[in-house]
C-alpha positions in Angstrom: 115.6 96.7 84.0 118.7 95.1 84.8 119.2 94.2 88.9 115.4 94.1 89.2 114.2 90.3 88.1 116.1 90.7 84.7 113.6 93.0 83.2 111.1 94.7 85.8 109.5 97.8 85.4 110.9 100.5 88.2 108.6 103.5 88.9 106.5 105.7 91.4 103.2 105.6 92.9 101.2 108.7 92.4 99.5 108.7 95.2 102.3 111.0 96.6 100.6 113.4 94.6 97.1 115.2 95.9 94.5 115.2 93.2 90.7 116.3 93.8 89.4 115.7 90.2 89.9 113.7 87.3 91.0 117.1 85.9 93.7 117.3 88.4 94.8 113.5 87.8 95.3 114.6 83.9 97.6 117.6 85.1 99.4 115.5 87.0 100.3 113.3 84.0 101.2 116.1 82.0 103.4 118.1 84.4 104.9 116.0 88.0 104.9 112.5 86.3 106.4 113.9 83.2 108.8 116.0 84.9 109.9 113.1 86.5 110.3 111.0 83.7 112.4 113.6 82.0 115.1 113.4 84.8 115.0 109.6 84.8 115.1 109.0 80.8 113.3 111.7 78.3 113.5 108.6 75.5 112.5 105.9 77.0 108.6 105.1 78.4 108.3 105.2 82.1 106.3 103.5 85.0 104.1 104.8 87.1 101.5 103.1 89.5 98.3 105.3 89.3 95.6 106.0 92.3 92.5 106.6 91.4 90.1 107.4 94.8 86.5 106.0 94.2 85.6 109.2 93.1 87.8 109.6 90.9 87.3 106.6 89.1 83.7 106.7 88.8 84.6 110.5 87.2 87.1 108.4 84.6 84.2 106.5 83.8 83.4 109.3 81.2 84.5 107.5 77.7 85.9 111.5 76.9 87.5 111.3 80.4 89.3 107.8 79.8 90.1 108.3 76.3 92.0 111.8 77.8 93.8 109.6 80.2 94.4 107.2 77.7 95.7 110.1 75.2 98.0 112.2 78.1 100.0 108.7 79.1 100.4 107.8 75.4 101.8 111.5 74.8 103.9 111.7 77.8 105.9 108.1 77.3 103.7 107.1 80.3 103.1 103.2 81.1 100.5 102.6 83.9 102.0 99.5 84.9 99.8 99.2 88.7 97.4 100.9 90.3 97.4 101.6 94.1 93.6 100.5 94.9 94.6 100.6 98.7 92.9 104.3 99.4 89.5 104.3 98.7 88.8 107.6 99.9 90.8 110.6 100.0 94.6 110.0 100.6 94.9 113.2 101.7 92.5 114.9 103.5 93.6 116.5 107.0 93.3 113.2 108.8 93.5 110.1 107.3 94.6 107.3 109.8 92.4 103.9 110.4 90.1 105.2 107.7 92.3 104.0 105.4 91.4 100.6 105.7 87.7 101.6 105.1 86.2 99.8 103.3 87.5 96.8 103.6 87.6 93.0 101.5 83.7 92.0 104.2 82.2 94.8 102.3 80.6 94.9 98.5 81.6 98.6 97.8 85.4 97.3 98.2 84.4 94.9 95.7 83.0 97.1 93.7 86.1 99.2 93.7 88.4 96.6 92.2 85.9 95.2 89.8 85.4 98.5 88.3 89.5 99.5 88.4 89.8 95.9 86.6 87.2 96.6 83.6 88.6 100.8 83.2 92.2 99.3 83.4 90.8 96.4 80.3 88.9 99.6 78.8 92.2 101.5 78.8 94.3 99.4 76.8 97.4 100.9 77.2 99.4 98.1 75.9 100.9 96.3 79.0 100.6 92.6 79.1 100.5 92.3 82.9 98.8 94.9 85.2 99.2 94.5 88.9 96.5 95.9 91.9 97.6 96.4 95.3 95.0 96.5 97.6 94.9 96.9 101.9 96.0 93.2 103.8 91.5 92.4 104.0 91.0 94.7 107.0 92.5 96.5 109.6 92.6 94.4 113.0 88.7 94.1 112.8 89.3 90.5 111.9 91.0 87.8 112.9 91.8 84.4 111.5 88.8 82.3 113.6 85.9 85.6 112.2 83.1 83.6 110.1 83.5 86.8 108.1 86.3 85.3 106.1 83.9 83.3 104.6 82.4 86.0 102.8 86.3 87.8 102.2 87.3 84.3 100.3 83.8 84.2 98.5 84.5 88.7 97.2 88.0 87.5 96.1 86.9 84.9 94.1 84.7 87.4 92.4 88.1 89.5 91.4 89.7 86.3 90.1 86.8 85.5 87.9 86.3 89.2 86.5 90.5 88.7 86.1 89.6 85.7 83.8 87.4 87.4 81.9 89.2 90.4 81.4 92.7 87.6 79.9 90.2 86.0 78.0 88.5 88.7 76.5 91.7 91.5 76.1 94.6 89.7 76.4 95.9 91.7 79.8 96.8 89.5 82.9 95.7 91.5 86.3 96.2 90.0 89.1 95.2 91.8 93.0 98.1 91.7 95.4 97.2 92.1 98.9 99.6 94.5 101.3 100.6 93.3 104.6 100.9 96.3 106.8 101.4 96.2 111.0 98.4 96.3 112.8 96.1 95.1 110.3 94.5 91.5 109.5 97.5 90.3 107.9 101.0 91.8 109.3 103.6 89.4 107.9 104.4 86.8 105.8 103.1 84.2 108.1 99.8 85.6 108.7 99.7 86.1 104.6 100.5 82.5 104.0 98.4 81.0 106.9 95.1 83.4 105.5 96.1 81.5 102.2 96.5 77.8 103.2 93.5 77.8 105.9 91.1 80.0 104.1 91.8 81.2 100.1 93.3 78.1 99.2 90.3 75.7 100.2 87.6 77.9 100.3 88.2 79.6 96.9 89.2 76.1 95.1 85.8 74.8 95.6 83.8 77.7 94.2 86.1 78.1 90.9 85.9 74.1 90.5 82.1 75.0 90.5 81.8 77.8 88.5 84.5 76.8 85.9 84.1 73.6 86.1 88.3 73.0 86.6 90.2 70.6 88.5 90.9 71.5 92.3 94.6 71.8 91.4 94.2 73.9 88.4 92.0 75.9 90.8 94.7 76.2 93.4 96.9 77.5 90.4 94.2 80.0 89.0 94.0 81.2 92.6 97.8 81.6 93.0 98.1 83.5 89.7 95.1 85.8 90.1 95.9 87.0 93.8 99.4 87.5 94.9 101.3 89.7 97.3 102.3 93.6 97.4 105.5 93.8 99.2 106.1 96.6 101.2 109.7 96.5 102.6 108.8 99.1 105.2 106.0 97.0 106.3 108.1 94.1 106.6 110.9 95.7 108.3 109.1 97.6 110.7 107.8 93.7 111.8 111.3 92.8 111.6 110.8 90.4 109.1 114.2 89.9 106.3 113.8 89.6 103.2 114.9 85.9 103.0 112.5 84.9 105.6 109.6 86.9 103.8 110.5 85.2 100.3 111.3 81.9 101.9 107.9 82.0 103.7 105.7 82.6 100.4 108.0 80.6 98.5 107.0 77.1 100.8 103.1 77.5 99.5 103.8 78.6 96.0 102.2 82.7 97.1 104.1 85.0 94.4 104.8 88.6 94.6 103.0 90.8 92.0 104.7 93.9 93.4 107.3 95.3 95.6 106.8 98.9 97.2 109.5 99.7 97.6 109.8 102.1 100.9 112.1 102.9 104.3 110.9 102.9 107.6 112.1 105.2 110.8 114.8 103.5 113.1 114.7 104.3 116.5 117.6 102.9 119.4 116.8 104.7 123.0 119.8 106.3 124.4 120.0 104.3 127.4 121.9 107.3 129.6 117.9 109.3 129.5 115.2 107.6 128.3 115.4 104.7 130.2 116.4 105.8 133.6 115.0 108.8 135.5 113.3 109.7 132.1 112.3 113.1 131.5 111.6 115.8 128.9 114.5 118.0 129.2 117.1 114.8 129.3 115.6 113.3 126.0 118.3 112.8 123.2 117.9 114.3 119.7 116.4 111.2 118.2 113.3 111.2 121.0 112.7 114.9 120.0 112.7 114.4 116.3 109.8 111.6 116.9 108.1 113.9 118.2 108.4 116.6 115.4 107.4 113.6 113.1 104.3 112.6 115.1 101.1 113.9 112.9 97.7 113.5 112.4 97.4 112.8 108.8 99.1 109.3 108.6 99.4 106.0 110.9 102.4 105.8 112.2 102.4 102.2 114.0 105.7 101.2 116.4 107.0 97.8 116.6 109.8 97.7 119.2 112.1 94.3 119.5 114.9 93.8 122.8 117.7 91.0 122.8 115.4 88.6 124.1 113.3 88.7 121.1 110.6 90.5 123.1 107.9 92.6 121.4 106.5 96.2 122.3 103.5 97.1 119.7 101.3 100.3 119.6 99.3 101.1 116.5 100.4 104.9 116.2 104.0 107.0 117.4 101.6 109.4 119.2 100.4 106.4 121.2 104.2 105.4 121.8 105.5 108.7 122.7 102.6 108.6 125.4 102.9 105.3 127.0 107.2 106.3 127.4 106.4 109.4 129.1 103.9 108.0 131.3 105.7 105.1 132.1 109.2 106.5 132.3 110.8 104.1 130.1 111.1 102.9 126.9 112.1 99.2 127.6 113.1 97.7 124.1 116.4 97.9 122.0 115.2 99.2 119.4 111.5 100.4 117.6 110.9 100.3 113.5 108.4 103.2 112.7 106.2 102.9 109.8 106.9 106.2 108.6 107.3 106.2 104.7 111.4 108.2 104.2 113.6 108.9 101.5 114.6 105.7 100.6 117.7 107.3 99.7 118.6 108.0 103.1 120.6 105.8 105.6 119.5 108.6 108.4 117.2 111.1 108.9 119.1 113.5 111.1 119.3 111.4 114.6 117.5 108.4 113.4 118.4 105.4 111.1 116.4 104.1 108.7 115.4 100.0 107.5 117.7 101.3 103.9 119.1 97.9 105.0 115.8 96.0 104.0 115.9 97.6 100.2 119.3 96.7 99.9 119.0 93.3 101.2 115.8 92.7 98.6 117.6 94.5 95.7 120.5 91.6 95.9 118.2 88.4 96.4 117.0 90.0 92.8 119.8 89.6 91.6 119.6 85.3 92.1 115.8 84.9 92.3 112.3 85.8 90.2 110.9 87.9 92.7 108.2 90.2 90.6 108.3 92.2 87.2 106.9 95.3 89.1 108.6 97.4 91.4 107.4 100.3 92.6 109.0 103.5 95.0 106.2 104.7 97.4 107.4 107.5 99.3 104.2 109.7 99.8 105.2 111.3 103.3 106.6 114.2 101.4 103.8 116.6 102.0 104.1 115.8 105.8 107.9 115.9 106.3 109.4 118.9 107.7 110.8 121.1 105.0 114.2 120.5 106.1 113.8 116.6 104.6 112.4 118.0 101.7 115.3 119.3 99.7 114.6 120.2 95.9 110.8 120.1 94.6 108.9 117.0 94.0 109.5 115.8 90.6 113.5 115.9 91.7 113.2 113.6 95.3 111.7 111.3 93.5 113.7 111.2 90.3 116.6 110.6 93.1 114.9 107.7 94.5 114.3 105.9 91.8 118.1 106.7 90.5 119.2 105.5 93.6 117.0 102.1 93.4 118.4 101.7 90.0 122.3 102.6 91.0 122.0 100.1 93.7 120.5 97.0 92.0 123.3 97.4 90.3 126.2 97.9 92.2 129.2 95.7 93.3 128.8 93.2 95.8 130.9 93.1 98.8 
């Protein structure tokens, strides 16, 4: 698609959509992803990165159940170009939160997860040459870079990369696993991505494939580089106030590609400095503080990275936890806080806040000049949770808007 590498698939990921059984996932198909189609292009096949929950793809195990699957995309115009393999449970039970990250890349049942998503997406065969896997950034903050753990991390992803060799080998289909750097998780940005990479993946992993494949260590490197790549997340990075040049130009110094952009908008909020920094209280808060609060659930993590002129940091791991610590203290001491809090990426503002729009738009132009990926992908699935007032028209229709909008402005004019 033109404005997105030269040729990139744009779609949605479905895990915006609650399904409870592989019965539900098949309606889906059939009715919201169709529907959406239909307003993008009714002629023309259409993208979509599919979640499957654990239990849902051990039901799609059923050759009747995959051969359905296989049958509904085929009918619909329906390419399953990714697969969101970040939720392993259910996205969206009442409270989701740091569960999410559970299990996570120490643990065989993760594995286990991927390995069989990599032989149903082989079994599938739904004609894509190149199928990409996003997956959670190895654990939440349970690890850091000196845990012996990693150990074992580097020695499950070199179990992906071989299955991935198998499966290009055997059908033809290049999968590759692209891990998500999120805040408040093992890896957070770019750095910690390429420093988990060049102390740990790189080494580690180049040493068991030269065993087991009996391959140069450079062709090992390469094999490792190809089979596990990045999901970029533009709110993620933005909300770390990271830019898109520094994130590209960060992977881009170790040879680290992107096998998929999400592409999502984060909450912007800028304290009004005549309330909530000086004798702060409740009834004095502006608009903005009041609509942070209407936004602060339980479902989701909401993590708050705040930045002042100095280049100081402010970090808590969920808005609720924010809201508290300003009230208690009686000040909200930085410039300006990013909220990871998936929004229309179609909206500059939501109401009284801004929103990181600016990181999409930034991204969408480097694509213009530079490879970045072949997959690109518009995760928005904070619909259910928004107040009604955000949500204007049903489902099928926000999201056919976002992706018109991603397409209208990869290829607009250039100031």
């Amino acid at each position: 698609m033109k404005g997105l590498g030269g040729g990139g698939i744009l779609g949605y990921c479905t895990n915006v959509h609650p399904t409870t059984s592989a019965q539900e996932v098949l309606q889906m198909i059939r009715t919201e992803c169709l529907q959406v189609k239909t307003r993008i292009d009714p002629a023309v096949n259409f993208g979509i990165g599919l979640w499957l929950s654990s239990a849902r793809l051990s039901e799609f195990q059923s050759p009747e159940l995959l051969n359905s699957l296989k049958n509904e995309c085929q009918n619909s115009g329906i390419q399953v170009f990714s697969w969101n393999a970040f939720p392993y449970l259910d996205f969206h039970q009442e409270v989701v939160k740091e569960k999410v990250y559970l299990p996570d890349w120490t643990e065989q049942s993760r594995v286990n997860y991927t390995l069989d998503l990599m032989d149903f997406t082989a079994r599938l065969g739904l004609g894509t040459q190149e199928v990409s896997i996003s997956t959670l950034p190895v654990a939440g903050k349970s690890l850091s870079l000196k845990d012996p753990a990693l150990r074992l991390v580097v020695e499950n992803l070199v179990e992906v990369i071989l299955k991935s060799v198998e499966i290009e080998e055997a059908y033809g289909i290049s999968v590759h696993l692209d891990l998500e750097p999120e805040p408040f998780c093992f890896l957070e940005t770019s750095q910690d991505a390429v420093r988990f990479f060049k102390e740990y993946l790189l080494p580690g992993g180049s040493s068991r494939l030269e065993n087991q494949l009996g391959i140069s260590h450079t062709a090992a490197e390469e094999l490792i580089l190809n089979k596990i790549r990045i999901c970029y997340d533009t709110c993620h990075a933005a909300v770390m106030f990271e830019t898109p040049a520094t994130v590209l130009g960060n992977y881009d110094k170790l040879g680290i590609r992107i096998g998929k952009v999400q592409i999502s908008s984060g909450l912007v909020f800028r304290p009004d400095r005549r309330g909530e920094t000086q004798s702060f209280s409740l009834h004095q808060l502006s608009e903005s503080y009041k609509v942070l609060k209407e936004l602060s659930l339980d479902r989701y993590l909401h993590q708050v990275v705040g930045k002042d002129s100095k280049d100081r940091m402010e970090f808590h791991p969920d808005l609720k936890y924010a809201l508290l610590a300003w009230e208690k203290n009686s000040t909200i001491p930085m410039d300006e806080y990013r909220i990871h809090y998936h929004v229309p990426v179609f909206m500059e503002r939501l109401t009284a806040l801004n929103t990181t729009q600016h990181h999409i738009l930034e991204l969408l132009d480097l694509a213009r000049t530079r490879e970045i990926t072949n997959h690109w992908e518009v995760e928005t699935y904070t619909w259910s949770v928004l107040p009604s007032f955000y949500r204007k028209g049903n489902l099928p229709e926000l999201i056919a808007q976002e992706i018109n909008w991603v397409n209208e402005m990869s290829q607009r004019d250039l100031p």
